[in-house]
N, C-alpha and C positions, 0 to 999 in steps of 0.2 A: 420497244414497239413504236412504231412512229405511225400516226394515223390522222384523220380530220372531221372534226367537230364541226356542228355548229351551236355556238354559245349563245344562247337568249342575251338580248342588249342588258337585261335588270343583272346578271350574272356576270357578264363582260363588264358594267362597270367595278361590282363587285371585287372583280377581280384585279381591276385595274388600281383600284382603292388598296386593297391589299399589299397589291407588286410597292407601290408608292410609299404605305407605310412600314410593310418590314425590308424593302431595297433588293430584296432575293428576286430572281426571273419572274417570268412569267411559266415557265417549264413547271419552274421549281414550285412556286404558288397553286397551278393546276396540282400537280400529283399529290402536293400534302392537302391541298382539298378535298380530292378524291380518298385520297387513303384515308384521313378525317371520317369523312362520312360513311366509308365502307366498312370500317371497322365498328364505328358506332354503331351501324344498321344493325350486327352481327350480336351487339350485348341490350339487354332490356334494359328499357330507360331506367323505371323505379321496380321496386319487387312486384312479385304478383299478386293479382287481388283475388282476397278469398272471403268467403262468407263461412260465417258460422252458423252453424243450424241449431234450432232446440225445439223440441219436442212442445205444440203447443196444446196439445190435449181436443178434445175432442168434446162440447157439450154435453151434457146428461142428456139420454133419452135419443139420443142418434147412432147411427154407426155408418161405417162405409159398406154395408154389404151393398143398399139400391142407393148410387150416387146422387141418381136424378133428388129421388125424395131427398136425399141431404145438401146439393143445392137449393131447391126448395124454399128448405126450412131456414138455409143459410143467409139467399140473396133474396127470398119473397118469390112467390110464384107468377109475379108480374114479371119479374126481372129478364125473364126469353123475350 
């Protein structure tokens, strides 16, 4: 597919850095870039983040049935 870009100057030297140290085109420089980064986009960088949950119990002399009263009692009735 032959087509035209325009390459940001910060990227254009980039790349011209590149063509200079490994001697391969500029063709060839562009699409292992491209493929480079497209395939990475495609895999998660690190694994994914999980949280563990535990049960942290609940005060004596509270419950959840009226939430209000157990903020309340939780965060002070100033805390609104």
């Amino acid at each position: 597919m032959r087509t035209t870009l325009t390459i940001d100057d910060d990227v254009a030297k980039l790349l011209e850095q590149e063509v200079q140290r490994t001697g391969a085109s500029l063709k060839e420089t562009v699409n292992s870039a491209l493929r480079s980064g497209l395939v990475k986009g495609k895999k998660p960088a690190t694994k994914p983040f999980r949280v563990e949950s535990f049960p942290m119990g609940l005060p004596e002399g509270l419950s959840y049935d009226n939430i209000a009263e157990l903020l309340d009692a939780l965060d002070g009735p100033l805390h609104r």
